[in-house]
N, C-alpha and C positions, 0 to 999 in steps of 0.2 A: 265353690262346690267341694263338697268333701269326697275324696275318695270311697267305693264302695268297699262291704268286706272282701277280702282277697286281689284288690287291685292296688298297683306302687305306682305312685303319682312321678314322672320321672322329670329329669329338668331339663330345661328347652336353654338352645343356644339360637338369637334370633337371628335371622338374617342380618340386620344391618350391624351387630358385634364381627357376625363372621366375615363382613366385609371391612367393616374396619380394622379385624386382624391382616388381615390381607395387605389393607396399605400399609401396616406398618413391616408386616414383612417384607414388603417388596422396596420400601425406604431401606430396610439393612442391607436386602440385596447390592442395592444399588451403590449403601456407603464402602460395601466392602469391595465393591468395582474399583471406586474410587481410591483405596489404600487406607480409610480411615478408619475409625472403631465407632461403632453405634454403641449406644446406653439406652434398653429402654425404660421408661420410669415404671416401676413395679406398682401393682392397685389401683384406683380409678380415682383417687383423690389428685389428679393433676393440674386442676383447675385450666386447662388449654395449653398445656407442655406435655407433651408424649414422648419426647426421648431427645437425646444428646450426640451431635455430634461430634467427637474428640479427636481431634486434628494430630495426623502422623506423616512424618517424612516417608514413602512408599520407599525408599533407596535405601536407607538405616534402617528403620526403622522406629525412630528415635519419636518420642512425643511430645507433643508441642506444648502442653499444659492451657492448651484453650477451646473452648468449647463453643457452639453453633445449636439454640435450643432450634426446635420443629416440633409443629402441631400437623396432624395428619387430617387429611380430609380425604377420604375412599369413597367411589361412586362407581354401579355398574352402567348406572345411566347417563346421557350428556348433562355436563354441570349447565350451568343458563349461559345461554345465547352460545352454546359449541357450535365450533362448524370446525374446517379442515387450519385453521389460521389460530384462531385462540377459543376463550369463554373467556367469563365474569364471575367472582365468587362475591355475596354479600356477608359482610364479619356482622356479629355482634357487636357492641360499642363497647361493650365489659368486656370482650376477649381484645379488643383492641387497644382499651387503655392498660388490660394486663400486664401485652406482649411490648406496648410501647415503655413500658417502667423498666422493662428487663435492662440489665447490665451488659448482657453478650447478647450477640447479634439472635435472632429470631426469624426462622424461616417458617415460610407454609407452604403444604407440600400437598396439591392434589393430583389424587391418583385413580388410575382407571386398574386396578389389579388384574383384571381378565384378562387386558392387553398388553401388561407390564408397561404402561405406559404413565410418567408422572413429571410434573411442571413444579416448580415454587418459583418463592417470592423474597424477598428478603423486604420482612414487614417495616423495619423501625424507615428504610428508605424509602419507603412506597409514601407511607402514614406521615413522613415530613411535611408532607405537600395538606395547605390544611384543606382545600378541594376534597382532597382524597379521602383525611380523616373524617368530614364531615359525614359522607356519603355512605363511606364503609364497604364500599365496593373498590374491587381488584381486578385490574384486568389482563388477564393471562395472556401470553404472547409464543404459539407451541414451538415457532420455532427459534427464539431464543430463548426460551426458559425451560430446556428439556431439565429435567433430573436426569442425569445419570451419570456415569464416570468423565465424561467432558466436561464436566461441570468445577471438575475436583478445582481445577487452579481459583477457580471466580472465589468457592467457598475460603480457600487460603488466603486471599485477599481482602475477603471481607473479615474474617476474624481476626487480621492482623492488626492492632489497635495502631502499631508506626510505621505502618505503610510501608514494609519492607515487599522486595519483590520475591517472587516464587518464581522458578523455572522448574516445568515441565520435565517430569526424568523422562530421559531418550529411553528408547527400544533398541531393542539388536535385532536392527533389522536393515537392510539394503536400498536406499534414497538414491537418486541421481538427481544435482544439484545443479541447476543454472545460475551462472553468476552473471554482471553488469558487463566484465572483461572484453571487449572487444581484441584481438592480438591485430598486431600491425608489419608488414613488412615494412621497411626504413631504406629509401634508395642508397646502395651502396657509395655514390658518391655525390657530392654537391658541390657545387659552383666557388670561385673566387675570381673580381679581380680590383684593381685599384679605382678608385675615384676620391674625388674632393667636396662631394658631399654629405655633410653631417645631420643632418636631417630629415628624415624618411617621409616629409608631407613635399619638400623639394622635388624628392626626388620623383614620386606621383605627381607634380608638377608637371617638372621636364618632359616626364614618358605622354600627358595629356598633348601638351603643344607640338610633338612630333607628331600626332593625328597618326601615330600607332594605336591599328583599333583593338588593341592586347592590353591593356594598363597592368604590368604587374606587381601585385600587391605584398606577394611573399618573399620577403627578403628580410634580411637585418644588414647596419652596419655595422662595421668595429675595427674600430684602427686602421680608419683609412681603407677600408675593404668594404664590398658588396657581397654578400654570401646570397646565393639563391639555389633553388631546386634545379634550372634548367643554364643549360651553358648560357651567359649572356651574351655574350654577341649574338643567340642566335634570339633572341625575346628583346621586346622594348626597353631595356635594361638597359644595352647599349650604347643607347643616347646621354649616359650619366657615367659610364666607364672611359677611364683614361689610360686602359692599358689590355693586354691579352689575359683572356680568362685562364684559371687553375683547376685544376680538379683536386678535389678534399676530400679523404678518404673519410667517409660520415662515422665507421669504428674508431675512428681516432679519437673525436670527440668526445666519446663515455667515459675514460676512464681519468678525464680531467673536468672536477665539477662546476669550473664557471664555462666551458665549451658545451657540456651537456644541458644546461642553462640555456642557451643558444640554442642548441638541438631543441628543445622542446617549443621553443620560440617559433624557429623557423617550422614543427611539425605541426602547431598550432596552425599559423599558418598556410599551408599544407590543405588544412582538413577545411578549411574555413574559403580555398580556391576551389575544392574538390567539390563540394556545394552549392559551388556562385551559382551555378545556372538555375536552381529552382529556389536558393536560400538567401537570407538577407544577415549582416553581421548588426548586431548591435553593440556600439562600444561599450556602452553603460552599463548594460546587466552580463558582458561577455557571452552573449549565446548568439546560435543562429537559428533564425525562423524560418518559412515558407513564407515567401512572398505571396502577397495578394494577387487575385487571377484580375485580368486586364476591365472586367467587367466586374469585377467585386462578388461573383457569385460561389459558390461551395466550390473547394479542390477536393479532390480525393486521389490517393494514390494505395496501390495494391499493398497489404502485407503480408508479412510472413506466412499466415494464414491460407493467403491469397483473397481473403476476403478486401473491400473498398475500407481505408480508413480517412477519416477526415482528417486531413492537414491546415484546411484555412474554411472560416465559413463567420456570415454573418450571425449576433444574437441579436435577435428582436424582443424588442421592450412587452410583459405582459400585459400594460396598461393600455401600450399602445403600437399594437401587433404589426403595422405597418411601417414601423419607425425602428430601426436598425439603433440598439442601446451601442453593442461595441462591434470589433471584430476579433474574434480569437483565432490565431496564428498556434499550431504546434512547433516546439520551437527544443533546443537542446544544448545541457551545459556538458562538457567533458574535460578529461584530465589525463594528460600522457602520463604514461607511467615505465620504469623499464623494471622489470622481475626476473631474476635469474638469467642475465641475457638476451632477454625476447622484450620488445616494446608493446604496452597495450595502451590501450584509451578506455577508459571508464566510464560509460556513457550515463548521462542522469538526465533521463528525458522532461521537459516543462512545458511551458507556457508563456504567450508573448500574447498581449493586450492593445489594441488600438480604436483610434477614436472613425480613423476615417481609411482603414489597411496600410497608413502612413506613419501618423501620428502615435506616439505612444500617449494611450489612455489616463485620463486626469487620475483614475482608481484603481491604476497597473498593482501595487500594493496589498488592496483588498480583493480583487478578482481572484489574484496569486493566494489568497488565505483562505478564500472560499475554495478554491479547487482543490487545492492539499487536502480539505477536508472529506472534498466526497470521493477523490481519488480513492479505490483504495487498490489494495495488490493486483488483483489483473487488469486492472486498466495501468497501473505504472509498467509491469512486465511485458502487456501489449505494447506499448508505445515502446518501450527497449527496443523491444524484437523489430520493431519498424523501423527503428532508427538503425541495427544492424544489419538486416537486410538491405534498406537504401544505403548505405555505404559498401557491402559489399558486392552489392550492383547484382544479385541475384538475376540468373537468365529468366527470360518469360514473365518478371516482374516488371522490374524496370527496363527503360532504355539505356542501353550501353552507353558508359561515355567514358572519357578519359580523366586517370583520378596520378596524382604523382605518389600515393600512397594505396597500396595495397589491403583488402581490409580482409579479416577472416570471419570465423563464427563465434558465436560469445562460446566463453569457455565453461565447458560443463567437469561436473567431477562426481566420483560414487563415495559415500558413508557409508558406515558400517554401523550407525547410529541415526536414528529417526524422533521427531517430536510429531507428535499431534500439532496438525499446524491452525486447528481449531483453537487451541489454549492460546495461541498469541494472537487471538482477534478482538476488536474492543468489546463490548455488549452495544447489540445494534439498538438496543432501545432506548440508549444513551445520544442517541442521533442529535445534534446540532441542527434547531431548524431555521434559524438567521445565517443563511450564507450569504457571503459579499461578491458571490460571482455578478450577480449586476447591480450597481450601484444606484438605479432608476427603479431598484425591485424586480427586475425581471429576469431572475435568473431562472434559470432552466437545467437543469442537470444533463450532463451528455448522455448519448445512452452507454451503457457500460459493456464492456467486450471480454464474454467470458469466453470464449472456447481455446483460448490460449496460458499457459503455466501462467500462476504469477510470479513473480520475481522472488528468484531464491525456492522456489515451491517445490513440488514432490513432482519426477516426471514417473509416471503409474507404468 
């Protein structure tokens, strides 16, 4: 229709233009969060490329000479199948074999502008999978595929063609860090006296046949000497001594390192009598576990928290839910250490696998590979903190008992520098679904225990 005389026909900007301006301003927003520089492609002849991501160091400054295309897709409406978890976007198969030709990586970025809220994808990896390519559907994931500046390190990584790694530049800002550190007091003095046995399964022998109901286990020999924590004459020891005991000033020993050797032997040890009564030694893998309860049914002991943590408890088989596949024991490796004159132990909390709360498990190896995998930080950092609490025998937790070593609290400390501790987490949509926690298939995930830091983590 032609204008009449005296009217100017004026030009219309339509709605879904002004909403696709939208997403793409709010993709610059976002890259400039991130530290990096947007490019967008000028004109509409883009054929499904809208603009360029150009990778920069945020600390220099310095640019990286590599690029990240993105195709924008803006909606005020839910894209299909939204809810509070994800959607689903359907590609064309021509914008698909487009963005799969590209050379650098290619992302799609949909966006809700009203709510500055926006997800991508990084296409060439998705469209691998020929499922995926066939279908041409994407299935968005909101809470691991947010777009926004937490995202900066993933985009660094993917455009990095040799896999080098990126670290997150810190903030000046103020952290309180928990470390593994348990600190240790160290009995100022230890035991000597002579005897004629060289052998330490003899000498557990000897103290058996006395029908001393004490067997004690922590000692070493050397050179004709019996070293232990408690005076021997006055412990089953006794019965394999052939002379009056010494007292050994325990600082002596540090500062000569085949004695400090010893020391760590005997503190070993130490931590391993300190134990006995709820814990079991295993030679083979050097840890201690939680003994099976006398009827095989769940332990639980208080943590940190104060909440119930499971220490021993049957897994039953999924195929066949009355049939008990293993028993998983909480179990722990550790390592003396001495720092600036102060002893600590370095606690590295694990897992112990059995077939009958006895036996160790045909699949001890794979159980151990599947549970590293769904571990992840607050459940290792919980299990820390349980393992230091139970040795420093916390009031109101535990029951008191007597330990030859003294235990303290894991050692914390403050930064003056902070990381996003989002940047060092994997992408959970990378999840691993063949775990080897039950070698019958029946594994089961524990439940995971977040109301505690995780290990190494930000205390707020």
């Amino acid at each position: 229709m032609q204008p009449g005389p005296g009217e100017v026909r004026m030009k219309k900007i339509g709605v879904g233009s002004h909403i696709g301006d939208s997403g793409i301003a709010l993709i610059h927003q976002m890259v400039n969060k991130m530290g990096f520089v947007w490019h967008e492609r000028a004109g509409t002849l883009d054929a499904g490329i809208d603009g360029e991501i150009e990778l920069r160091d945020p600390s220099t400054g310095e640019v990286a000479n590599r690029v990240i295309f993105v195709q924008s897709k803006a909606s005020d409406r839910p894209f299909p199948g939204e809810n509070e978890r994800g959607f689903h976007y359907l590609c064309k198969q021509a914008d698909v074999d487009y963005w799969m030709s590209a050379d650098n990586p290619v992302l799609l970025v949909c966006a809700h502008p009203q709510t500055g809220e926006a997800w991508w994808m990084h296409i060439q990896s998705w469209f691998a999978d020929a499922n995926h390519r066939a279908s041409g559907r994407i299935d968005f994931d909101k809470g691991t595929q947010r777009f926004d500046q937490n995202a900066a390190h993933r985009l660094l990584n993917l455009a990095d063609p040799h896999g080098r790694a990126h670290v997150a530049v810190a903030e000046h800002r103020e952290e309180v860090l928990t470390t593994n550190l348990l600190p240790v007091a160290v009995p100022a003095l230890l035991y000597a006296a002579p005897t004629k046995y060289t052998d330490p399964r003899e000498v557990i022998s000897r103290q058996r046949e006395s029908d001393d109901p004490d067997v004690r286990r922590d000692f070493i020999l050397r050179g004709g000497q019996i070293y232990s924590w408690m005076p021997v004459e006055e412990t089953a020891l006794r019965h394999v001594a052939n002379g009056p005991t010494d007292a050994v000033e325990t600082a002596s020993w540090n500062s000569d390192p085949m004695r400090q050797r010893w020391l760590v032997q005997l503190l070993n040890y130490a931590l391993q009598r300190d134990v006995s009564i709820d814990c079991a030694w295993h030679g083979g893998r050097k840890i201690v576990y939680f003994r099976p309860t006398s009827d095989l049914k769940p332990r639980h002991i208080r943590g940190a928290s104060g909440r119930q943590r499971l220490v021993f408890h049957p897994k039953f088989k999924k195929n066949k839910p009355d049939q008990v596949g293993y028993y998983k024991h909480v179990a722990l490796e550790w390592q003396f250490m001495p720092l600036d004159g102060q002893w600590y132990c370095a606690l590295t909390p694990t897992y112990h696998y059995t077939r009958d709360g006895y036996r160790d498990s045909l699949f001890m190896s794979e159980h151990l590979a599947g549970i590293k995998r769904l571990d992840k930080n607050p459940a290792v950092h919980g299990q820390t903190l349980m393992w230091a609490t139970y040795l420093h025998g916390e009031d109101g937790v535990l029951d008191p008992r007597e330990t030859i070593l003294t235990y303290g609290d894991l050692v914390t400390y403050t930064s003056d520098r902070a990381i996003d501790d989002a940047a060092w987490q994997a992408d959970p949509r990378k999840n691993d679904p063949g775990t080897a926690d039950d070698a019958d298939g029946a594994h089961e995930p524990d439940e995971p225990i977040n109301d505690e830091l995780a290990l190494f983590e930000v205390e707020p």
